[in-house]
VEXDREN-2710 file (C-alpha; in Angstrom, 1 decimal):
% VEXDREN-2710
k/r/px/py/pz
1/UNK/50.1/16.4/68.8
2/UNK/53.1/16.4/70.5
3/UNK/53.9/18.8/73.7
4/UNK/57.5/20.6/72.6
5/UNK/59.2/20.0/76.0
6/UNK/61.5/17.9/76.1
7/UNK/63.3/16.5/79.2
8/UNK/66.7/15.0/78.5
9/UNK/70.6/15.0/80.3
10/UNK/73.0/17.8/78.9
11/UNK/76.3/19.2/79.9
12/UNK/76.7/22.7/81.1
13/UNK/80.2/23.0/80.5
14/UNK/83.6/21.3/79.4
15/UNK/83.5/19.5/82.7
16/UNK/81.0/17.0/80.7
17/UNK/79.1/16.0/83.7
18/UNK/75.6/15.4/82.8
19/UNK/72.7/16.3/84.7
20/UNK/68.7/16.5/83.8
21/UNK/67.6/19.3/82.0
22/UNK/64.5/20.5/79.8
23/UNK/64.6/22.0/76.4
24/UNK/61.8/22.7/73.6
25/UNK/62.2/20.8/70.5
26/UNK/60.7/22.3/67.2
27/UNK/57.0/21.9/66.1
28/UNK/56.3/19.0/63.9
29/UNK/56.9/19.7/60.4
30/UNK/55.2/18.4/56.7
31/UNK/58.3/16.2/56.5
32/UNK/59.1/15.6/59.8
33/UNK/58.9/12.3/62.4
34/UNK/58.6/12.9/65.8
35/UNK/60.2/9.8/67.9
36/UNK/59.8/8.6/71.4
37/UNK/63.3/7.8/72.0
38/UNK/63.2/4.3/74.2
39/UNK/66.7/4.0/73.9
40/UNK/70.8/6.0/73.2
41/UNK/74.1/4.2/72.4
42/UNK/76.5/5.6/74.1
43/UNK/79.7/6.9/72.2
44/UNK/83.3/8.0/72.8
45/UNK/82.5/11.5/70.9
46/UNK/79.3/12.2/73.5
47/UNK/82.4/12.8/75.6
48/UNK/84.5/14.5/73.4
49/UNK/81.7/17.0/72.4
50/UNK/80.4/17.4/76.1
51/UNK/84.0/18.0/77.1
52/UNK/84.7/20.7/74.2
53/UNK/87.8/18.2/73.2
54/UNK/87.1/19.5/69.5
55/UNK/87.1/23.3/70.6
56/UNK/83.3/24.0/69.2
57/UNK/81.0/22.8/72.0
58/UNK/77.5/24.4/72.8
59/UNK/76.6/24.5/76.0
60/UNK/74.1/23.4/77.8
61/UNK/75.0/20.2/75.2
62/UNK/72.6/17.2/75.1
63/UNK/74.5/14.0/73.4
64/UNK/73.6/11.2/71.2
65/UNK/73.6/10.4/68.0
66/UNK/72.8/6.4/68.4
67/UNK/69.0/6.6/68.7
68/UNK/65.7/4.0/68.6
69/UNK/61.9/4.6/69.7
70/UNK/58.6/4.7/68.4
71/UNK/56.8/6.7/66.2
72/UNK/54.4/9.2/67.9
73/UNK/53.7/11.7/65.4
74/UNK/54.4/12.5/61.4
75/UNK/54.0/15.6/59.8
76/UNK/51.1/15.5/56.3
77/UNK/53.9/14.9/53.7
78/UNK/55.5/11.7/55.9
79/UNK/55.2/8.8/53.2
80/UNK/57.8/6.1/54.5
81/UNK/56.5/6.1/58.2
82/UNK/53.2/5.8/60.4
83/UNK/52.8/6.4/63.8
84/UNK/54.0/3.0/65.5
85/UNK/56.5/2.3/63.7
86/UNK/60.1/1.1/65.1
87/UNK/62.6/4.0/64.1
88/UNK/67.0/4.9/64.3
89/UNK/67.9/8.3/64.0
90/UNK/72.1/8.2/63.1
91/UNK/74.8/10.7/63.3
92/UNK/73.7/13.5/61.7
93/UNK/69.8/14.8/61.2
94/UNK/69.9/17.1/57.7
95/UNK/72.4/17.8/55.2
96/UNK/72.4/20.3/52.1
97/UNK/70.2/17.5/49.6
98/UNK/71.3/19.2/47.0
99/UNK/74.9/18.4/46.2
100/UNK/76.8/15.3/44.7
101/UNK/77.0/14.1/47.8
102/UNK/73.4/14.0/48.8
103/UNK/72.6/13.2/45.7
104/UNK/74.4/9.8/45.5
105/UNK/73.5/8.8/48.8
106/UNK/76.3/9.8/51.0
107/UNK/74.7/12.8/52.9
108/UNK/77.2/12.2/55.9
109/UNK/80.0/13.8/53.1
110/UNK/77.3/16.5/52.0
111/UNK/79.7/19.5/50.6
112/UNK/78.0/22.1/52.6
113/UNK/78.4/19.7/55.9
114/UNK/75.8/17.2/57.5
115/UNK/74.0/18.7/60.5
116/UNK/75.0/16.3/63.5
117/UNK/72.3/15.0/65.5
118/UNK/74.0/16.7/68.8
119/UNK/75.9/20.0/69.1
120/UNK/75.5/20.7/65.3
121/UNK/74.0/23.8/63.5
122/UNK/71.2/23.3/61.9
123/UNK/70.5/25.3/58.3
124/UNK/67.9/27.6/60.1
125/UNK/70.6/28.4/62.7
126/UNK/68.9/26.2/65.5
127/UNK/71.5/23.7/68.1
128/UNK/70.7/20.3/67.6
129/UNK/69.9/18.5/71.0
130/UNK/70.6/14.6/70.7
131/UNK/69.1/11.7/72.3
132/UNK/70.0/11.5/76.2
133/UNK/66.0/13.0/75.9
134/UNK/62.7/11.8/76.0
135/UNK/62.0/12.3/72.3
136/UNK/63.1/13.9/68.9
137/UNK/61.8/15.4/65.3
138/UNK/63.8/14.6/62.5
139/UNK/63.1/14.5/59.4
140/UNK/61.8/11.5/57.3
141/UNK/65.0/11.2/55.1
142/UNK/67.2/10.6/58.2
143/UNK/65.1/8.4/59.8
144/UNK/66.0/4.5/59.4
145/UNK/63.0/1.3/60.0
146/UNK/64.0/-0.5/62.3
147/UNK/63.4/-4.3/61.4
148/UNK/60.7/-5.9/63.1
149/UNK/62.3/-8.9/64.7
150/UNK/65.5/-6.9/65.8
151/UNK/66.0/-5.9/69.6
152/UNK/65.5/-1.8/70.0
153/UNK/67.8/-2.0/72.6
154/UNK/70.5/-3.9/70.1
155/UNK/69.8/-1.6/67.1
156/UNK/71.3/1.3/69.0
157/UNK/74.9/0.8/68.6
158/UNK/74.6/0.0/64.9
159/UNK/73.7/3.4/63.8
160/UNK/77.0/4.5/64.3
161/UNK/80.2/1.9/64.9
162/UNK/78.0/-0.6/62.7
163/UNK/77.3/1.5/60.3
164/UNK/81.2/2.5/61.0
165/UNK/82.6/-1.0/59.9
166/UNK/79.8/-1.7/57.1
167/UNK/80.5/1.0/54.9
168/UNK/83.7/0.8/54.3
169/UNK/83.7/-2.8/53.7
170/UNK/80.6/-2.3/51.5
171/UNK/82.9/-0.1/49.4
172/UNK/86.1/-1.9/48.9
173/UNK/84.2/-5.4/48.4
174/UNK/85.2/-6.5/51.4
175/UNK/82.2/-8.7/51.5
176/UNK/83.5/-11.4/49.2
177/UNK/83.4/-14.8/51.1
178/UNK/86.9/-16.4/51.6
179/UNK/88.7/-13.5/51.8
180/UNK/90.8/-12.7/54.5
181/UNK/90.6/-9.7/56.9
182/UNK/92.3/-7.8/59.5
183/UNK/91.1/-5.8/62.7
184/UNK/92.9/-3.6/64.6
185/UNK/91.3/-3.0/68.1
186/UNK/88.9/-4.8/69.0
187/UNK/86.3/-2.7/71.0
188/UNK/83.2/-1.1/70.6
189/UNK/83.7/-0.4/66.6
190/UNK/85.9/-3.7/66.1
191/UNK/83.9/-6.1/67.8
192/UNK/81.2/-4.8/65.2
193/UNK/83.9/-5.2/62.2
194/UNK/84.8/-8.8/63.4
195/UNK/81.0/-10.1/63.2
196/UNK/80.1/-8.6/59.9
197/UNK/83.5/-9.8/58.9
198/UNK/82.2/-13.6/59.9
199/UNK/78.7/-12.9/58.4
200/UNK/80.7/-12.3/54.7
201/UNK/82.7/-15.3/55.0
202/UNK/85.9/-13.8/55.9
203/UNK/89.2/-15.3/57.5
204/UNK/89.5/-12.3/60.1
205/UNK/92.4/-12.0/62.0
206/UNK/92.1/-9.7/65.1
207/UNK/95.1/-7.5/66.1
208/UNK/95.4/-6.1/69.2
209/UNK/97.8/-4.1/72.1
210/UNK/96.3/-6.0/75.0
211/UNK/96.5/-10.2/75.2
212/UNK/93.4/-10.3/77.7
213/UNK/91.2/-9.9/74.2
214/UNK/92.5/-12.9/73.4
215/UNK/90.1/-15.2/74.4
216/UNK/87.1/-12.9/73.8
217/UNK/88.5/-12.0/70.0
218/UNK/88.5/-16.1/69.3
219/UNK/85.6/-17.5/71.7
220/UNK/83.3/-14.9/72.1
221/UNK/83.6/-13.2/69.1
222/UNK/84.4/-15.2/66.8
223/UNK/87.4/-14.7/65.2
224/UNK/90.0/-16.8/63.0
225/UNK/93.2/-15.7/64.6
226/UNK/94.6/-13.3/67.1
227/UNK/97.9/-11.7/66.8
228/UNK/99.3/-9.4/69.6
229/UNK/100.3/-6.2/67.9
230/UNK/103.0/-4.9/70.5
231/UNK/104.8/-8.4/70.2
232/UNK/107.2/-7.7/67.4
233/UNK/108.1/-11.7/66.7
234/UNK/104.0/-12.4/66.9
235/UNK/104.1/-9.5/63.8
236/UNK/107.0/-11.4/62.2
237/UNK/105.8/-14.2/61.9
238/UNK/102.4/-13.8/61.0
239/UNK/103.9/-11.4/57.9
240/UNK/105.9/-14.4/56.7
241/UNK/103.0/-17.1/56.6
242/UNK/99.8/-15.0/56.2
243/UNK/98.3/-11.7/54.0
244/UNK/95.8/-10.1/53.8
245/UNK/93.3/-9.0/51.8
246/UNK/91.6/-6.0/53.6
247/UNK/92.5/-4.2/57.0
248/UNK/90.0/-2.4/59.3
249/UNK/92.1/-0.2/61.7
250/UNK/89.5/0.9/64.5
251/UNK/91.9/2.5/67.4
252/UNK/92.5/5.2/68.6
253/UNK/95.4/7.2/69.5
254/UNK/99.2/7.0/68.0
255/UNK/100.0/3.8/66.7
256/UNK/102.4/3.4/63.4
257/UNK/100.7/1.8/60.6
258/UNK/103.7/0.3/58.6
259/UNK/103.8/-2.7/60.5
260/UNK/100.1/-3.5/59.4
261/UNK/100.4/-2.6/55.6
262/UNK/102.9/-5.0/55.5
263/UNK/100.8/-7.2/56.0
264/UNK/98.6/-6.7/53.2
265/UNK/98.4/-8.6/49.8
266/UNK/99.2/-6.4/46.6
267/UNK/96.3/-4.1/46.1
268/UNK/95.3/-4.5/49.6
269/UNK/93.0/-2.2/51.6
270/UNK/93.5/-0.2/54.9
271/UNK/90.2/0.9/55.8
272/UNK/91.1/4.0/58.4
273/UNK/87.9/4.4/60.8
274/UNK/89.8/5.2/64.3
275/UNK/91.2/8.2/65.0
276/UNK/95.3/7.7/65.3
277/UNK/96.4/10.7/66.7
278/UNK/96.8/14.2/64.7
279/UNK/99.3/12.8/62.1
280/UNK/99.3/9.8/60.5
281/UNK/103.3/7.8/60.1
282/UNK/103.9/5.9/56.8
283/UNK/106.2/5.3/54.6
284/UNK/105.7/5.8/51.3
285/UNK/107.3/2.6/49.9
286/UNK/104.2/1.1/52.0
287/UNK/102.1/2.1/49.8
288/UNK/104.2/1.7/46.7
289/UNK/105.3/-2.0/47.4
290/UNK/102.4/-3.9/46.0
291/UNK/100.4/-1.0/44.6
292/UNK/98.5/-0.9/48.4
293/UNK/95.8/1.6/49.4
294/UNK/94.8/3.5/52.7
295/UNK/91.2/4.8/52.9
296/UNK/89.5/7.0/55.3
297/UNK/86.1/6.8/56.1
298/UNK/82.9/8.2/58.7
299/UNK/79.6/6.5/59.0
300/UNK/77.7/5.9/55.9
301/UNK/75.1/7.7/53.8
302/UNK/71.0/7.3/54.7
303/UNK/70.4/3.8/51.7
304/UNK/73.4/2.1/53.4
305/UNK/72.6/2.6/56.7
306/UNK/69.1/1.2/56.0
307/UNK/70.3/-1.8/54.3
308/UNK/73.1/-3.1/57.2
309/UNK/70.1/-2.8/59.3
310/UNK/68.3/-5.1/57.4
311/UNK/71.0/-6.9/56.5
312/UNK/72.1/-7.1/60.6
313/UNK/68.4/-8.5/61.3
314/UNK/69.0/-11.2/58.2
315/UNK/72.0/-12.2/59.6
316/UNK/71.5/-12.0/63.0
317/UNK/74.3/-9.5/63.7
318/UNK/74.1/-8.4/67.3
319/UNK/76.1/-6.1/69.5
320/UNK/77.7/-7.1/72.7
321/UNK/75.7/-4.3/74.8
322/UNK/75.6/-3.3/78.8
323/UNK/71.9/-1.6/79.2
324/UNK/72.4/1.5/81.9
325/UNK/70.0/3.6/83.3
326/UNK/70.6/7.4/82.4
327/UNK/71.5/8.3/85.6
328/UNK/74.4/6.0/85.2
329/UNK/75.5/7.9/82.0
330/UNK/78.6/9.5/84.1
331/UNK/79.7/6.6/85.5
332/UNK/79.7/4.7/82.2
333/UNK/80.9/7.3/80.3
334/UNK/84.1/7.3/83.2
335/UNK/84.2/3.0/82.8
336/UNK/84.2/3.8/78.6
337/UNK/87.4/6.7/79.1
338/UNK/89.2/3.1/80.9
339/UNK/87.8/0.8/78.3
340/UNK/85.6/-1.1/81.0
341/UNK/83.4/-1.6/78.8
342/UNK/82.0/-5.1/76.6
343/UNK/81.2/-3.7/74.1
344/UNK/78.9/-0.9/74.1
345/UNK/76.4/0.9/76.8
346/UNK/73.2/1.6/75.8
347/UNK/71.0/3.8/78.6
348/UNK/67.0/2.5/78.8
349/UNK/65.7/5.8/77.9
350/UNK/61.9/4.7/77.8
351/UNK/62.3/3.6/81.2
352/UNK/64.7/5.8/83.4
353/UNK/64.5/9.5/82.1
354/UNK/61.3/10.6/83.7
END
């Protein structure tokens, strides 16, 4: 049996510097897996929520939410996991299992709201704590198998901008080889969106603010094409010789959105995943010329999530990672706020939290 304390990082306040601290994590329960974590993606909302940037933080706060270890400990009525095993815990560790929702598989929508993995309430009250810590006990149903052959380190990230990109393609068939598709940013999230893009067979096409992604979009990445977004003529002209199919718009902050749904073929898709500012600015004939559609989306529900993991370790669908020590979380969380950055950190747990 486990011991309950946990050691981990956590903020004390909306300064959102990090610094070690120990915590008890609940008792093992019938349903429950108990996880050495070996490693944590990092993400831009571990900063928002440490920094109170959405008004509810819950101090001392231990971020999270993109989690791999190993097994240590399952409670009696465990039936998809042994101890050993090579486990992800997502964005969110419970949610109501008892709404439409939940019941079709997409418990990050649950009606009565999922429990995220860090800074959320749980349904008995209790903070979650995520996975800048030594370990954690989730229960089975939001735990994901990690595929034998696939790097821990690498599985990180995918549990949230992976699973970011995958379900929305998944759900607008943007998986049909031949097709054609457009990104918009190309960072952590869209770097994820341009390789599953490839792994479908898509024609993607990667728009961006900055021309230094240029040769990492097309080279390093992948890509078919690269248009630079703030050069109007660039815009132009690729709207008079190409269309397409699907958009993914990953970025963040104010950016109009007309310019890119003109882009799209009648019943096109924008796929909204970033987070552009408080209001979103369209016009409506955007949407009414060519009968085009805009479509939010979060990460996906617990039998997607599983199958882009298996279908990332099928493919061979890797991240573009930096591996940090903990103690370096502050400093890489300052380098991700100036988008220094290729493409994602991930902090070796296992071996620097002692």
């Amino acid at each position: 049996m486990m011991n309950n304390n946990c050691h981990g990082w956590a903020a004390r306040d909306e300064s959102g510097v990090l610094s070690p601290y120990t915590f008890t994590r609940r008792e093992v329960g019938n349903e429950d897996v108990a996880l050495k974590i070996t490693h944590c993606g990092i993400c831009f909302a571990d900063i928002l929520f440490t920094k109170n940037s959405l008004g509810n933080s819950r101090y001392p706060l231990v971020p999270g939410h993109e989690i791999v270890g190993i097994v240590k400990e399952v409670g009696s009525s465990v039936h998809h996991f042994k101890v050993g095993d090579r486990v992800g815990v997502g964005s969110y560790v419970n949610s109501c299992r008892e709404c439409d929702s939940c019941k079709q598989n997409l418990e990050i929508y649950c009606s009565k709201g999922s429990v995220y993995t860090s800074n959320g309430v749980d349904f008995d009250g209790s903070i979650t704590n995520g996975g800048y810590s030594s370990f954690i006990v989730v229960h089975e149903r939001y735990c994901f198998r990690i595929p034998d052959e696939y790097p821990l380190a690498l599985a990180a990230p995918l549990l949230c901008p992976g699973i970011t990109v995958y379900s929305p393609m998944l759900r607008h068939k943007m998986n049909q080889p031949g097709k054609s598709l457009g990104v918009i940013g190309i960072g952590g999230v869209g770097h994820l969106a341009v390789k599953f893009g490839k792994a479908f067979g898509l024609n993607v096409t990667v728009f961006s603010t900055s021309i230094s992604k240029k040769d990492e979009a097309l080279s390093l990445l992948g890509a078919d094409k690269f248009v630079l977004s703030s050069d109007e003529q660039q815009m132009k002209l690729f709207e008079m010789t190409d269309s397409l199919d699907f958009i993914i718009d990953t970025a963040s902050g104010n950016h109009p959105l007309d310019p890119y749904m003109s882009l799209l073929k009648t019943g096109g898709v924008l796929a909204l995943v970033g987070s552009p500012g408080d209001e979103i600015n369209l016009s409506p004939a955007s949407l009414l010329r060519g009968m085009k559609t805009i479509s939010g989306s979060l990460a996906g529900g617990v039998k997607e999530t599983q199958e882009m993991l298996d279908f990332c370790a099928a493919h061979k669908i890797y991240p573009n990672i930096e591996i940090v020590p903990i103690q370096y979380a502050n400093e890489a969380w300052e380098r991700l706020e100036k988008g220094d950055v290729r493409y994602r950190f991930v902090i070796d747990v296992e071996n620097s939290l002692k």
